[in-house]
N, C-alpha and C positions, 0 to 999 in steps of 0.2 A: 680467484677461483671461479672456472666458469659455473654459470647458475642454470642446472637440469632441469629443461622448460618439459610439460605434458604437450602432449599433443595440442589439447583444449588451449594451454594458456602459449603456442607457439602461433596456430590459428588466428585466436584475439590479438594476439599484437599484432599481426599481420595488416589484421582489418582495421586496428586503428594506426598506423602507419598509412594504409592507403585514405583513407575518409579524412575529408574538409570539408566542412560546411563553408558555402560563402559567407563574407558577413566582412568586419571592419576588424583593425588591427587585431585590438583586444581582444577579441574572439580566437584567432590564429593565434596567440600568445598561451591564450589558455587553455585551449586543446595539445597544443605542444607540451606545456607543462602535464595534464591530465596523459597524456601519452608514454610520458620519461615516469610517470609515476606508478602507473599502470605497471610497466615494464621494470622497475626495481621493483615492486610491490610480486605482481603476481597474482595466480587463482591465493584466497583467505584459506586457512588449513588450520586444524585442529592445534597446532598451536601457539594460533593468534588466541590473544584471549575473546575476544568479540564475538571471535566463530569456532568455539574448542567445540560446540555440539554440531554443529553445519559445516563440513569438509568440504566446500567446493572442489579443493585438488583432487580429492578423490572422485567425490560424488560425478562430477563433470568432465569427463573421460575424451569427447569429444564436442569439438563446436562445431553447431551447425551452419551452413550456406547462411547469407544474408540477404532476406528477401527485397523484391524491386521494391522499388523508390516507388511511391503510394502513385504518383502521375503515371508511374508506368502500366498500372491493371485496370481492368476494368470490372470495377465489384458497383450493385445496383445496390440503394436504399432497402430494395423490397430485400434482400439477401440477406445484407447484416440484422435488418428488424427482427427476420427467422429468426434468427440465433438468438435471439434473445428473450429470457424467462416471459411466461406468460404473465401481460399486467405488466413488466419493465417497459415493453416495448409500448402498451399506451398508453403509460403513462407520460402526463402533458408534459414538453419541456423541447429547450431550443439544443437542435441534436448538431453536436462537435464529432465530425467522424474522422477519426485517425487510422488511413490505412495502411499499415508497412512502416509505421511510423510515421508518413508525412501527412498535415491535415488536407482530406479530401475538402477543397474549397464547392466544390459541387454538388457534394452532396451535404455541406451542412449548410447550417442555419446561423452567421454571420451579423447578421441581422437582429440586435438585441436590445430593448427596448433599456429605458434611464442612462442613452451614451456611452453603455460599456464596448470598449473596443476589443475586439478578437483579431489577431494574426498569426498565420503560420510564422513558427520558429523562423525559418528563411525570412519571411519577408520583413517581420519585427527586427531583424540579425540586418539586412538590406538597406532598413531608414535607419540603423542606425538610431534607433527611440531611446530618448532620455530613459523612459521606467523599464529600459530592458537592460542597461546596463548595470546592472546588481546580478546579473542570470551568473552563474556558478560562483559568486561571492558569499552566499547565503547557504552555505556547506556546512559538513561539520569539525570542530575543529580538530581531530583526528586526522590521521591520514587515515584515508577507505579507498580501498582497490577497486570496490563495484561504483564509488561513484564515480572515480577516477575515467573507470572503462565510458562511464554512461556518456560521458564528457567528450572523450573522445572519439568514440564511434555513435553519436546520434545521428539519426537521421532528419530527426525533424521534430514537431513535435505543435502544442497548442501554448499561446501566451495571451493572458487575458487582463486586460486591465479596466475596473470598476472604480469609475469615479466617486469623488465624496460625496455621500447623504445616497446613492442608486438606489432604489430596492426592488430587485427583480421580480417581476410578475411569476414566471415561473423556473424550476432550476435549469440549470446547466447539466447537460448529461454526455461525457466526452467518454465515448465506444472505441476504445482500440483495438480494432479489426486485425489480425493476420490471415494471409492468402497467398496461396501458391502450391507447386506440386509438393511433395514430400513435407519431411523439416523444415522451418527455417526460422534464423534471429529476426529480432529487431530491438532497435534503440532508438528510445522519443524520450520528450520530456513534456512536464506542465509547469507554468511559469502564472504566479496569480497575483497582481498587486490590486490589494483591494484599499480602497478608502476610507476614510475616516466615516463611523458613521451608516457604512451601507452594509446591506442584507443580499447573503449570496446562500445560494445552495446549490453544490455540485455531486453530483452522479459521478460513480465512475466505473465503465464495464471493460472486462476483459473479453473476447470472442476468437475463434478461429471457424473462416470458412471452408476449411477441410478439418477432418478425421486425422489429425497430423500434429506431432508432438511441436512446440515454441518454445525457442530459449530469448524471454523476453526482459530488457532491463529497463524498469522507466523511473525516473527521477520527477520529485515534483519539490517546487520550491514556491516557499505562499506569505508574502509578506502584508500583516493584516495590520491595518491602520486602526485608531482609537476609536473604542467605543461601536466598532463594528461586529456586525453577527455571521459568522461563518461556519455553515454546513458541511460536512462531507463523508458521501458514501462510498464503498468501493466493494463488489462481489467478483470475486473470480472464481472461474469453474474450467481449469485446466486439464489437456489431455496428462495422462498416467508420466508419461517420459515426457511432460515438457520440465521446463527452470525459468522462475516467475522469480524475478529480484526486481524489490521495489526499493525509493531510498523517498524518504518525504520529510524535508527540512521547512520549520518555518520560523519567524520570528513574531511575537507576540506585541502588537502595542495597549496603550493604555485601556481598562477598561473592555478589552476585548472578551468575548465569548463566541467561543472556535468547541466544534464538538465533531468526533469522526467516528466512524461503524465501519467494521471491517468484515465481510464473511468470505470464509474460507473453504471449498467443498471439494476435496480428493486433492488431485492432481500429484505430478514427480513432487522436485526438490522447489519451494517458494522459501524464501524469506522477503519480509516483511519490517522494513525497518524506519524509523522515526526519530526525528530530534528536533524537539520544541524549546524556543528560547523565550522568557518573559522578559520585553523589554521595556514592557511599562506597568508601571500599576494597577494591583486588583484587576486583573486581568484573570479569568475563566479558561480552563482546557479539560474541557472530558470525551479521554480517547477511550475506547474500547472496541472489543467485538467477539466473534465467537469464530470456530474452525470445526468442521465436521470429517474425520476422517478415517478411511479405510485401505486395505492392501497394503502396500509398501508406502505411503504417503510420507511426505517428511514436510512440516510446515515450521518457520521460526519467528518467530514476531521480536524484535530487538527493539527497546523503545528507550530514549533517555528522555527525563523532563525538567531545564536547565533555568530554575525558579533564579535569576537575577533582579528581582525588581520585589517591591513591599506587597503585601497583604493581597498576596496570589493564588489561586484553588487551582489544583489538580484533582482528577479522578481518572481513574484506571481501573476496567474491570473485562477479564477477558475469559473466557468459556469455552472449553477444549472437550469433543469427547472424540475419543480414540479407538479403530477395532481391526483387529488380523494383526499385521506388525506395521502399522503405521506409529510415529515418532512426531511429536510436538516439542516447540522449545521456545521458553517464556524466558527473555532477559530484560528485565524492566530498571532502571535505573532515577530516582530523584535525588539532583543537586539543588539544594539548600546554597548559595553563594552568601559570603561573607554581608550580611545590610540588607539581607534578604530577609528580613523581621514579617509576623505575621501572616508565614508561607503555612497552608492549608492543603497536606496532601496525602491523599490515599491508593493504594495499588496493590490490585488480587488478581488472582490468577487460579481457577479450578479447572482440575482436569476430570473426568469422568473416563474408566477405561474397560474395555468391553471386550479385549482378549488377556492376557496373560502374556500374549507376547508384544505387548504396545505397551511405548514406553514414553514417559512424561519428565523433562528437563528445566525444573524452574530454578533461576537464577534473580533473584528480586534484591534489589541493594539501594539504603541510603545514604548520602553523601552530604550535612547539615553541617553550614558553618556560621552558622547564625543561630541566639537562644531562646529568639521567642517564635516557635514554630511549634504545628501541631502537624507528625507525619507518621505513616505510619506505613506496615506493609501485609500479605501475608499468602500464602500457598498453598493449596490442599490439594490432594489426589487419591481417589478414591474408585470402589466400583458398586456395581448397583446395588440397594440394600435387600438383601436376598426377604428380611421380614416385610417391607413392603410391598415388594414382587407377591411372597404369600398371601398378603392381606388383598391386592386387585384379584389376584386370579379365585380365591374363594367366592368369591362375589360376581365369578361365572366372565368373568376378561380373560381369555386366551392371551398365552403367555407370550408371545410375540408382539401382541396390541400393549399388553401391561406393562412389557420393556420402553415400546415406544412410546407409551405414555409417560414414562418416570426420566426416559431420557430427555424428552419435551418438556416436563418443569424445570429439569437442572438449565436445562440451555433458554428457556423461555426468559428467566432474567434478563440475562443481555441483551435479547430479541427486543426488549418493553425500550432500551435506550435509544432506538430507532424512532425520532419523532415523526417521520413524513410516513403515513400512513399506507399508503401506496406501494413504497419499497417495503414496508417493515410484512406488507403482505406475502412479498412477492419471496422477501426470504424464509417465513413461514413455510410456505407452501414450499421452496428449494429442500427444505430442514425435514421435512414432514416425508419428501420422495427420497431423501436419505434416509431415515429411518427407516423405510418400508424394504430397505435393503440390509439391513442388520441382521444377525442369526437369531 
């Protein structure tokens, strides 16, 4: 029976039939396979169970042009810094600029102190580097369509590799830039093998230097050695009609402590998806973050956390407030494996809703095959408490300030899990200029 492709999903194969990256056997092998799997697979649809609240077939009607190859533009330093929140952009750190998907080697910063190596995808793919061949090994074990495509049509992308014991002076902050006329795709990835041992902290920004919708897919995959400390941030602030799919795989070693923040402000259709593996002992992960949104917004945050290893802590706490008919969708998943003894995990998810016509999708599940575990989960949805609201506004707060002030303690929670103080400002103040746009 022939299979009735969308426009969208005739387009994407198209583009991944055409696109090869150079690189060595392997590589060709596995974009061939990510290609034929793309193409059985297809746009995810309502009834995949992964994505029954996120219909890409529908949602994603048309694909857009695929912008040049990052060598082919010429975008300045001083342009993408514009773009970027006041306070993000001075704040100190050595800047990885991805344009179009390909790392702009000219305008970044390369150059990074305790030996840590940096190569564009191409040229890591080029030497042929012993720690780059794990790059789309460290997947998940599912088939996934979106990392299938990522795979297939990237364009480029950053790979970083931090030696045992590094500890960087200051973070990583890799800006993925789009630029060109109208619409357009792109497909990059991040590739991080970090050390045993060593201290990293990565930034991660989303930007477009036009007024112009992005259908962006980036993949990142972060293999963390023992006993090391890994940061990571990640803000996007997407036009209305772009589609931001992110897919972020990592595996856990011993003793590790891994911590991410996510914020999320407007934008089209984003999901946001994770899959953490413990693969060593008492090993630390606490994901979280918060999404602000308005109009038609549709944000999904899919997250598994795949506890295989002894006496492991997870946290998970994410903060949702919602208004007009924007759509949030919280699917959080911990697997407990079988010898996975004194696994330590919790996961919430609140939504805050501020129309009547926004709507809140939580899906929270655990999966425990092991009996000595402490897990646990839980979900609320709510809207503002109208005897509060009474109690600021007597007291002479105008009722607009008195909203954004109750909407800023529910979301300030999460805000407090941001350790580097810098960013945790810089989304304050993001959070603080969305609210000033509430009814």
């Amino acid at each position: 029976m022939d299979i009735v492709r969308t426009e969208a999903e005739s387009a994407l194969i198209a583009r991944a039939s055409d696109n090869q990256i150079e690189g060595p056997e392997w590589l060709k092998d596995l974009q061939d396979a990510a290609r034929d799997e793309f193409q059985s697979l297809g746009l995810p649809h309502r009834r995949v169970e992964e994505w029954k609240y996120t219909d890409l077939k529908s949602g994603m009607r048309t694909a857009f042009d695929l912008a040049d190859a990052g060598g082919a533009v010429d975008v300045s330093a001083d342009a993408v810094m514009a773009k970027l929140p006041d306070g993000l952009a001075e704040r100190e750190a050595y800047h990885l600029i991805v344009v179009n998907g390909v790392l702009n080697q000219g305008l970044s910063e390369t150059e990074i102190s305790g030996g840590v190596e940096v190569l564009s995808l191409k040229d890591a793919l080029l030497a042929n580097a012993e720690w780059i061949k794990p790059l789309g090994a460290v997947q998940q074990a599912d088939r996934d369509a979106i990392q299938a495509l990522n795979l297939a049509t990237m364009q480029g992308g950053v790979c970083v590799r931090v030696p045992e014991g590094a500890k960087l002076d200051k973070p990583l902050h890799v800006i993925f830039v789009t630029t060109g006329a109208g619409p357009r795709a792109v497909a990059s990835r991040l590739f991080f093998d970090i050390g045993r041992e060593a201290d990293v902290q990565l930034i991660e920004s989303h930007v477009s230097l036009e007024d112009a919708p992005v259908e962006s897919n980036v993949a990142g995959e972060f293999i963390v050695g023992s006993r090391a400390k890994f940061r990571h941030m990640k803000m996007t602030m997407d036009h209305n009609d772009s589609v931001h799919l992110a897919n972020f795989v990592g595996r856990l070693g011993e003793e590790t402590d891994y911590g991410f923040f996510q914020l999320v402000l407007d934008g089209g259709i984003s999901r946001n998806q994770f899959e953490m593996r413990y693969d060593g002992n008492d090993a630390i992960a606490n994901i979280s973050g918060a999404a602000l949104l308005q109009g038609k917004s549709h944000a999904d945050l899919t997250l598994v956390m795949d506890h295989a290893a002894t006496g492991c802590v997870s946290r998970e706490l994410f903060k949702t407030v919602l208004d007009d008919q924007a759509r949030a969708v919280f699917q959080g998943k911990v697997i407990v494996q079988p010898g996975a003894q004194k696994t330590d995990g919790e996961m919430m998810s609140k939504a805050l809703l501020l129309s009547d016509d926004a709507e809140f999708d939580s899906k929270p599940e655990l999966e425990i095959y092991a009996d000595d575990v402490l897990c646990g989960h839980g979900a609320t949805t709510g809207q503002i408490d109208e005897d509060l609201l009474f109690y600021l506004r007597a007291r002479g707060i105008p009722e607009k300030e008195a909203r954004a002030l109750l909407i800023q303690a529910f979301f300030g929670e999460a805000l407090e899990l941001v350790e580097d103080e810098a960013v945790r400002d810089v989304m304050i103040e993001q959070a603080v200029n969305w609210y000033s746009k509430t009814r």
